[in-house]
N, C-alpha and C positions, 0 to 999 in steps of 0.2 A: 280670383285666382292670384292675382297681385300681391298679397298678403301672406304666402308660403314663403316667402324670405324673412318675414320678421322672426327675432327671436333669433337667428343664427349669430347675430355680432356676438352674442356672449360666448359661442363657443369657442369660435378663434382666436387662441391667443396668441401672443408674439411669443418666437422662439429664440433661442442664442446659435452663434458660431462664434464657435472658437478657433484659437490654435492648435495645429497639430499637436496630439499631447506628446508632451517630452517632460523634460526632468533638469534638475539646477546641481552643480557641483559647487561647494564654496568651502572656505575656508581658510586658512594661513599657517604659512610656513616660517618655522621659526628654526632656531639651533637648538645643539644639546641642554645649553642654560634656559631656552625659552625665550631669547631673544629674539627679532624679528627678522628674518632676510627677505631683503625687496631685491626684486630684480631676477628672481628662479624662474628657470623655464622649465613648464608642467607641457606634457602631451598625455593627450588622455586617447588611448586606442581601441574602439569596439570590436570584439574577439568575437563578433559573431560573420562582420562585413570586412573588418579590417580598417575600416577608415579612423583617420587619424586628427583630432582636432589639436593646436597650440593656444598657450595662454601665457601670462609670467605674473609674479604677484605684483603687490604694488609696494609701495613706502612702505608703509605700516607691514605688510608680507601678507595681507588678501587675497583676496585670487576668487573668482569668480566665471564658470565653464559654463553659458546656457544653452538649450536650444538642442539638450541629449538625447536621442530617443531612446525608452526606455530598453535597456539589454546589460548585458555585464559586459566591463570594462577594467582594460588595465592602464594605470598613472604612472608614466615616469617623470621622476622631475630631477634638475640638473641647475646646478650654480658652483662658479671657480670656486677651490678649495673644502668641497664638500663632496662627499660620495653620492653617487650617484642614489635617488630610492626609487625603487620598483614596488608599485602597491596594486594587488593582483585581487582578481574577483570581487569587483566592486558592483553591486546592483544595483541599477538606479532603475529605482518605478513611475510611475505614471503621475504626472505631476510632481511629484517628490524633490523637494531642495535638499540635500544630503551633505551636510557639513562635516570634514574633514582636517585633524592637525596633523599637519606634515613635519615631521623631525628629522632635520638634517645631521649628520654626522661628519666631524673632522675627516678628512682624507684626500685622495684623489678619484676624479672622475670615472677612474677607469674601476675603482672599484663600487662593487653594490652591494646594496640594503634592500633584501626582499623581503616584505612582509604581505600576510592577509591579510583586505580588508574588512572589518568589521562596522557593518552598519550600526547608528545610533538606537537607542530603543524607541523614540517618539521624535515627531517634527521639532525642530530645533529654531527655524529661521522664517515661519510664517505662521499666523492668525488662524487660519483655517484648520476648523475640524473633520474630520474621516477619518478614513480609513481606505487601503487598497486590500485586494483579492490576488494574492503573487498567484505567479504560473504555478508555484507546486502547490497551493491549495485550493487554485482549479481544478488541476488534472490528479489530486487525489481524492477528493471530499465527494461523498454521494452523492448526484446530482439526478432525479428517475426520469424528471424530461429530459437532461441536458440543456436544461438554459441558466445560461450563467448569472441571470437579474434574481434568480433562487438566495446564492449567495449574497445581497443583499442585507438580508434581513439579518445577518451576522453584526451588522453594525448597528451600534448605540442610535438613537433614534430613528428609525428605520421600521414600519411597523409596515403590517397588509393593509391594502384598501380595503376598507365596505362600503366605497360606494356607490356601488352596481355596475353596471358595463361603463359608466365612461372614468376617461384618465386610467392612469398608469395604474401598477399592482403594488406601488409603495406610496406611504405616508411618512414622510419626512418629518418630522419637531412639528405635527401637528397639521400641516399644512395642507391645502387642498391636494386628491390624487392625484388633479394635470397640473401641480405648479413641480414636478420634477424634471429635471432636464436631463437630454443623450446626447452624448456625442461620442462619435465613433470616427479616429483617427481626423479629428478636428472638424469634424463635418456633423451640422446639428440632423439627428434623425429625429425629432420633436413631430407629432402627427397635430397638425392644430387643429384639429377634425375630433382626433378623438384623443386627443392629450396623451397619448402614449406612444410608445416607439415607432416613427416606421418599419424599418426593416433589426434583424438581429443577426448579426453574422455567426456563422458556424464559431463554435466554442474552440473546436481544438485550432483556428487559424486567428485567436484571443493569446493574446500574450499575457495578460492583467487588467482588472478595471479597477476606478476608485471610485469610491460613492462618500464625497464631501457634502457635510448637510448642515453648514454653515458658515460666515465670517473667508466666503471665499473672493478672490482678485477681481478689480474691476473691466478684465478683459472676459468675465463670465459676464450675462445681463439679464433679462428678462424675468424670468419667472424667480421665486423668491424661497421653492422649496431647495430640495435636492438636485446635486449635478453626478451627475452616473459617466464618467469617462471612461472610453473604452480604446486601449491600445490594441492594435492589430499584432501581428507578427511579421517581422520582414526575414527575406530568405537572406543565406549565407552564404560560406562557399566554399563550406559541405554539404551534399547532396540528402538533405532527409527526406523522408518518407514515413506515414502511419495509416494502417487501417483498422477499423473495429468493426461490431455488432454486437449488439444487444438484443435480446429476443425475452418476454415475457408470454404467456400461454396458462391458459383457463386450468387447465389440468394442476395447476401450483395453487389455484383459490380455493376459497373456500363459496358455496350458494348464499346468496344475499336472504335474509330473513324472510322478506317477504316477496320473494321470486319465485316463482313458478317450479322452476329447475333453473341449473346450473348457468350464469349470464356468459356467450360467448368471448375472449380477449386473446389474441394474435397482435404483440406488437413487434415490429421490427425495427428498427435504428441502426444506421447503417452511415457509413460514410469513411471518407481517405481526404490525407493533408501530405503535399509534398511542396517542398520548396529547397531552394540551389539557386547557386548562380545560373545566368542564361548564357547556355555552350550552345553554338551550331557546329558540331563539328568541319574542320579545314578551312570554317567560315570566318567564326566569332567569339572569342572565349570571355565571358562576363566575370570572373575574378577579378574580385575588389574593384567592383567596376558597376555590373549590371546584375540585379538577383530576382526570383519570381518566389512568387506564395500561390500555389492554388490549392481551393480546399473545397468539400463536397461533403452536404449533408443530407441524408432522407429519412423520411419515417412515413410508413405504413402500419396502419391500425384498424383493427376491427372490432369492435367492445362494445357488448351487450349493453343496453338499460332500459330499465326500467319505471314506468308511473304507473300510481294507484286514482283511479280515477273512479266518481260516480256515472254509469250510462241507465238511461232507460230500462226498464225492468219488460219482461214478455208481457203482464200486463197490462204494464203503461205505453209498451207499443202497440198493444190492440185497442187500444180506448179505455182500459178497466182502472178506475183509480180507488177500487174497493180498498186496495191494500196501504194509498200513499198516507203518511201520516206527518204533522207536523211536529216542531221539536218538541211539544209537550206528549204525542204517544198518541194524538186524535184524526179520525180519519178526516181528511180536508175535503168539504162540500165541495163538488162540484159544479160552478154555474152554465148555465144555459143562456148563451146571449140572446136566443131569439125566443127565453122563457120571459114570462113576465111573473111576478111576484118574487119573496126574497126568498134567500140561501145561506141559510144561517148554519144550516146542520145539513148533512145527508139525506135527501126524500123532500123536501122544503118544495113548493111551488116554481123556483125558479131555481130551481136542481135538473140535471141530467137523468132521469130514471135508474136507481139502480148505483148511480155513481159512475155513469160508466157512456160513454161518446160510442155513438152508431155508428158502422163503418161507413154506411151511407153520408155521413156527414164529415169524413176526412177530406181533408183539401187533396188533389192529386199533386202541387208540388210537393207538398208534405212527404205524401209516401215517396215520389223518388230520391228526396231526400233522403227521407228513412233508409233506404237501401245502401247509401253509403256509410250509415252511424252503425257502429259493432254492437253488438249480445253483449250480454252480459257473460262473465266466466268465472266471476267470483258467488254463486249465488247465495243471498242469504243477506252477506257480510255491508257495511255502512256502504266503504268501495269496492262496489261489485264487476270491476273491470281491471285489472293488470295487466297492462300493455307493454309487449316486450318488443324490441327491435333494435337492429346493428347500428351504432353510429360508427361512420366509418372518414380516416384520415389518411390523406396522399400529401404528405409534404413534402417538398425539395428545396436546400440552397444551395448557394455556389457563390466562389467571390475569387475573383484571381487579381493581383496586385504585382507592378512593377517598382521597383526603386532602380535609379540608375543617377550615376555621378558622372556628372556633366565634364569638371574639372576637380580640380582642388578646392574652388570657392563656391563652386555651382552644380545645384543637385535637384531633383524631382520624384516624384512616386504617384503612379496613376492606379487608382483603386477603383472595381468592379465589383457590384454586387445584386443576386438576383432571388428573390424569395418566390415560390409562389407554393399556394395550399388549395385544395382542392377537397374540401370537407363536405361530411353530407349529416345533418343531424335530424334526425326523427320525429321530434318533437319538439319543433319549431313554432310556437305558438298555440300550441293545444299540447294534453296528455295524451293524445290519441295517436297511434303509431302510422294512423294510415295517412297523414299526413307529412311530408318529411318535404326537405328543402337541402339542394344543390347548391355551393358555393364555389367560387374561382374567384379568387384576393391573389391579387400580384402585386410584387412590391420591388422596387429599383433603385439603387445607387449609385452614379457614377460621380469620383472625383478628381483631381490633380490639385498636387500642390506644390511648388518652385522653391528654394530655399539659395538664397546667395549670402555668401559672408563677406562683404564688403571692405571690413579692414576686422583682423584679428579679435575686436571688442565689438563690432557691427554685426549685426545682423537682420536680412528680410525676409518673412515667408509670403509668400501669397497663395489661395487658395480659391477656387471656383469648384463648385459641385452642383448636384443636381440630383434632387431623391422624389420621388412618384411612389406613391399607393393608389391602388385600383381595386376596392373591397367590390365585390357584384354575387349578388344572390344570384344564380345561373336560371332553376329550373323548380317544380315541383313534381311530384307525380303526376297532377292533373294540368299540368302549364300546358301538356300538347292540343287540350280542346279549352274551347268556349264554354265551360257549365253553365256561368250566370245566365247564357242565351237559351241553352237546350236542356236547362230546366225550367225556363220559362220566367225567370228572375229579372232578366236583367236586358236590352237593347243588342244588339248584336256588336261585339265589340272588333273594330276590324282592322287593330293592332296586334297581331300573335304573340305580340312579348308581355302583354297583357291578361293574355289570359289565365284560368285557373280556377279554379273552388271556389266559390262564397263562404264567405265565415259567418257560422251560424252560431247565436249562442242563447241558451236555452236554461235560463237559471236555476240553480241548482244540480245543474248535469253538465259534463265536462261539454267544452265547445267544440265544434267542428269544424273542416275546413281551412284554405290556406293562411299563412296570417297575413294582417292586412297591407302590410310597410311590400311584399314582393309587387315586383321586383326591384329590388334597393342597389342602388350604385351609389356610391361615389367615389371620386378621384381629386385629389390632392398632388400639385407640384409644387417645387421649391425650389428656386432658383435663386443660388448663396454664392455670393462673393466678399473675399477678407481681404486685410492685407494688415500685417504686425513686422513692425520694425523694435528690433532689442537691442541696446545700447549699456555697453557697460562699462561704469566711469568712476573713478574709483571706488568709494563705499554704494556707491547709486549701481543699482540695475533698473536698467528705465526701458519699458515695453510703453509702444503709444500703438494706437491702429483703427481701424474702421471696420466695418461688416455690416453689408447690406444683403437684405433676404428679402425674395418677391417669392407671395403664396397666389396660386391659383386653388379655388376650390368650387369643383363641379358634382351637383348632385341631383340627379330629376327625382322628383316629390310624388312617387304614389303612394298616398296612402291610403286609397280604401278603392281601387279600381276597379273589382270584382263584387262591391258591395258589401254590407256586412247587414244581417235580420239578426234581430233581438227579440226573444217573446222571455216576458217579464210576469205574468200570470193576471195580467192586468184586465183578461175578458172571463176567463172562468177560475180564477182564483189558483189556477197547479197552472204554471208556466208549459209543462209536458201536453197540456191540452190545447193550451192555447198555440202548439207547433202544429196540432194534428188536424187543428181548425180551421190552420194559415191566416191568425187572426195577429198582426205582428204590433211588436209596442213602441216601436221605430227602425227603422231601417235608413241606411245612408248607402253614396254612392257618387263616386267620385270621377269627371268627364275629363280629361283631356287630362296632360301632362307637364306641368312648369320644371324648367328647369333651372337651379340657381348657378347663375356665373358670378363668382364672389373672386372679389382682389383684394390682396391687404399687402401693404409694404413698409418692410421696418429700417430705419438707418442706425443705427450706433457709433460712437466715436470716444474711445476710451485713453486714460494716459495712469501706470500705473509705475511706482518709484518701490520700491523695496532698498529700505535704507539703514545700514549698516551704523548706528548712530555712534556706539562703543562697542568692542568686541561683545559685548555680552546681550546689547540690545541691537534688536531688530524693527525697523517699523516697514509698515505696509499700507501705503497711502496710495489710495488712487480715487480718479472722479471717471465717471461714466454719464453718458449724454444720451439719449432715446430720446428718437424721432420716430414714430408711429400712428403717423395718421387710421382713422378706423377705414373697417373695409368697406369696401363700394361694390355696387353689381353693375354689370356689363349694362343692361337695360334700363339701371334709374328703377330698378322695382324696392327698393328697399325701405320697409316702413317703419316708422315709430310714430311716437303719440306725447305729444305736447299739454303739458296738464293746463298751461297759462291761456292756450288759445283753444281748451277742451276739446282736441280735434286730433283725431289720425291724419298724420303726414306720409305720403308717397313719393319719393324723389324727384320722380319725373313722371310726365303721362307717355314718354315714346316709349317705353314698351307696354302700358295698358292702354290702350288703343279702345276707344268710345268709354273713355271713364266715365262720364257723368254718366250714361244712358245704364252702365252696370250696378252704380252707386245707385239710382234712383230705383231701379228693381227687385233692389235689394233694402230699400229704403235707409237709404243711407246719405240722402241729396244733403247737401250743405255740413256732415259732419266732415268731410274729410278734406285737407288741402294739400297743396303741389307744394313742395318745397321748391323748385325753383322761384317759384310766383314770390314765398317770401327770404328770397335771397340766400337760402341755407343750402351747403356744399352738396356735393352728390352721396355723402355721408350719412347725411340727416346728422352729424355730431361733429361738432368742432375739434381742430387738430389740439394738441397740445403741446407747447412750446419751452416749455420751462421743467422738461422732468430730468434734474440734476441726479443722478443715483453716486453719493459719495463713499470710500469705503476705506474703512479704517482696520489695521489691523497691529498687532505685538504679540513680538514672539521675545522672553527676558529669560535669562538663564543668569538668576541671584549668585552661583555660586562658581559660574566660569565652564563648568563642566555641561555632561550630557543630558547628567540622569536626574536634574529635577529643572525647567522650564516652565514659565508661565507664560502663558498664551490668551488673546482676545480677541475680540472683532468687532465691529459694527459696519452694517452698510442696510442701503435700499435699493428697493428693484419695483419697479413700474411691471404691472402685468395687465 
């Protein structure tokens, strides 16, 4: 049993944490001729909170604002003997460095220059390619689920996964499905379990996301596909509020080809966002001060489907195999095990009479078996069974978020998020409907992140979070008895969460029974801590910082608890017979229950410069350092296999308690040895000490202007 932890290191990988996403203001200020004024004070003001940041250009008339969350904003800037300029509706998105020339005009202070801001057409001042998703074509663009990882696939390399349940649902420039990363308001939801998201917040409490899918900063790390950023929404202070519904219903389809009749469908999607500042009335009034976001998503589903499946025919459930034919159109002898002579053709000596099994000679689990396997309903046809039944969906999110400003210099925002689903699908391991399977998957978020500005050009965030998935298969139809026992299969099993169906599978005819993985759990934590200091010094914008993430991952391993029969036709040549004869071609069955307690913990430590070399070039230099030792199990059960000393290694024997005495019964004496005995970590794999992830990037604009840049990148990432 020791041996159910191998093979999991591959699945977990290491994740990223990042920075709260926000956004870079730069650019310079010059006069009417073009020449340069150093010394202008810029205040940049968010029109959604009202807060206020300062800055002033430098020598040359640069200026550089970081550390913006994304929203629109209005720029006044101000220097003796110049009028004043006011530059309104300024949108800064999600990671976006947004370069700006500020023109000052002759005059006096007291007079102004308002103009609109007009964004550039493309990234002007970094390597990295993507793309963002703005709020207005989120909240206008079709979306039938409502999930906003849809929009995706809008961007230039960005394709669907095929490659079946595990990792994400995008293919980034080729790369594996789980080398994509999430982060959501700086917090990595990366599931290293199943390489895709933990949690997904309601859409409408999404302000924008960007999906860069390569040549990105060395404060990104780990995996080496895509990064999927997602900014939240922070409230204001004006009071909004939204609610919707969407409703879908069978009466608008059309009957599927090959359905019966019309397949049932009742969807409903439902949910409300409000956010304002936080007023208690005579108490507390949170203007330009204190703001909340709560938002609330659900959907309820009810949606027909169906499978075409082969079952047993009336004949082949009474023993008659006069009619079974194989794929050349010939009737298939059926043999007699306790005949003697051969059975080449139908009537042969060591044939069945007739072609056909007496009932006298049915096994009796067989037949109570049989009582659970359906008729046929198709009759005639190749698949003479179409199984119809409801799959059915209960989901709920929620996510309520604080921001509040401490000071002037000092700020925080505590975010709350809670998913859970409660699906039930039909056909869960067979085409047959009368097996179906309960799920309850819960998924949790909670973060805070502190934000001080230290001196006008300084800045620190720190960040601590905490995200939990909890996938659990609940229930089956048959989970509330013991079959295996009281059909006579199987030992009495005297764990109730155990129980269920036996899966029977019967070649050539659709299988029966529960599938074998219930009851399946597992749980995933992640426990992330950052901290990014941003320093901006003249042409230098210089971000250094850390981030450490500790993964728990618990998972108990049944997989065949309730046994699994096979009959292959390995006694009388039609597998149907050999059910009815209870003559089996292997059977398994699985005793007790191991549970994996798996730890992995990763360090990073990054320093990235964004370098202003001449007005028109930009570079993007940074080094990234990964420390990731592999995972360990709570118990020392972790194994691998050493080709040099041709021997399966176990980490420790405290938690396989009388190893040698299991090894030997299973004959396995002298193949296997103890990793501690020959000196190797609780890892079974050495740490690695030297993975340098460098990354280089330019951003050149040949011509001074906007509208034509050239851009590049190089970096590595350890996964």
């Amino acid at each position: 049993m020791f041996c159910r932890v191998c093979g999991l290191s591959a699945v977990l990988a290491a994740a990223l944490f990042a920075q709260t996403p926000s956004a870079t203001l730069v650019g310079r200020v010059v006069d009417a001729s073009g020449g340069v004024v150093p010394g202008a004070r810029l205040q940049i003001r968010d029109l959604n909170t009202n807060q206020t940041r300062a800055a002033q250009s430098h020598e040359d008339g640069t200026f550089a604002i970081p550390q913006l969350p994304p929203s629109e904003y209005e720029l006044t800037v101000e220097k003796a003997g110049f009028r004043r300029l006011v530059k309104s509706s300024i949108a800064l998105q999600v990671e976006q460095v947004l370069r700006l020339e500020l023109r000052l005009e002759l005059g006096e202070l007291s007079q102004s220059v308002e103009v609109r801001a007009e964004a550039p057409p493309m990234n002007t001042d970094h390597g990295a390619r993507g793309d963002t998703v703005s709020i207005d074509e989120k909240d206008n663009m079709p979306l039938p689920g409502r999930s906003f990882g849809d929009l995706a696939y809008l961007i230039a390399g960005v394709a669907p996964n095929s490659d079946g349940g595990y990792g994400s649902g995008y293919i980034v420039n080729g790369a594996r499905g789980d080398n994509t990363n999430f982060v959501v308001d700086g917090v990595s939801t990366y599931n290293r379990r199943s390489g895709n998201l933990i949690i997904q917040p309601p859409i409408d409490a999404m302000r924008e996301f960007k999906m860069e899918t390569s040549g990105y900063s060395a404060e990104f790390g780990r995996l080496a596909g895509g990064l999927m950023t997602v900014a939240l929404k922070s409230g204001g202070n004006r009071l909004r509020g939204s609610f919707f519904e969407y409703f879908r219903n069978e009466r608008f389809d059309a009957r599927g080809a090959f359905d019966l009749e019309k397949a049932p469908m009742h969807r409903n999607q439902f949910g409300a966002t409000v956010d304002g500042p936080v007023v208690i009335p005579k108490i507390y009034s949170g203007r330009d001060r204190t703001f909340f976001l709560a938002s609330w998503e659900s959907v309820r589903q009810v949606r027909g489907q169906s499978r075409r499946a082969r079952v047993a025919t009336p004949l082949e459930r009474a023993g008659d195999f006069t009619a079974t034919r194989d794929v050349a159109g010939k009737v298939i002898p059926l043999i007699d095990p306790l005949a003697t002579g051969a059975c080449t053709a139908p009537g042969g000596p060591g044939c069945f009479p007739g072609n056909r099994i007496p009932a006298s000679r049915f096994h009796p689990t067989a037949l109570k078996l049989l009582s659970y396997y359906p008729e046929e309903n198709r009759p005639g046809e190749a698949y003479n069974y179409i199984g119809m039944a409801n799959e059915r969906t209960s989901n709920d999110s929620l996510l309520f978020k604080i921001d509040h400003r401490l000071s002037e210099k000092d700020s925080f925002a505590v975010r709350y998020m809670r998913t859970g689903a409660n699906p039930f699908s039909p056909f869960r391991g067979t085409d047959l409907p009368q097996f179906g399977i309960w799920y309850r998957n819960r998924y949790w978020l909670a973060a805070l992140n502190y934000t001080r500005s230290i001196t006008p050009v300084v800045f620190n965030e720190f960040r601590a979070a905490f995200t939990r998935s909890n996938d659990l298969e609940l229930r089956t139809r048959y989970s509330d008895r013991d079959f295996g026992s009281l059909l006579g299969i199987t030992p009495p099993q005297p764990d109730s969460r155990l129980w269920g169906f036996p899966s029977v599978a019967i070649r050539d005819l659709a299988t029966f029974g529960d599938t074998k993985e219930f009851p399946k759990r597992a749980a995933v934590n992640n426990w992330q801590f950052a901290d990014t200091l941003t320093w901006v010094r003249g042409r230098h914008l210089l971000k250094s910082g850390f981030d450490v993430l500790r993964t728990q991952y618990f998972e108990p391993w049944n997989r065949d608890v309730r046994g699994t029969l096979s009959f292959q036709g390995r006694w009388t040549n039609v597998p149907m017979g050999d059910f009815l004869l209870g003559l089996l071609h292997s059977s398994s069955l699985q005793r007790g229950t191991v549970t994996n307690y798996l730890y992995l913990s990763s360090y990073s430590w990054f320093a990235q410069d964004d370098f202003k070399v001449t007005p028109r070039l930009t570079l993007n230099l940074g080094l990234r350092y990964e420390l990731s030792p592999p995972l360990s199990e709570k118990y020392g059960r972790i194994v691998n296999f050493l080709p040099h000393l041709n021997k399966i290694v176990v980490a420790s024997t405290a938690g396989v308690p009388d190893l040698d005495a299991k090894l030997a019964a299973v004959r396995l004496a002298g193949k296997v040895a103890v990793g501690t005995d020959l000196g190797l970590p609780p890892a079974l794999v050495r740490t690695r000490y030297r993975d340098l992830a460098p990354r280089l990037g330019f951003a050149w604009r040949p011509f001074g202007g906007t509208n034509t840049v050239v851009r590049g990148g190089y970096g590595i990432a350890y996964d």
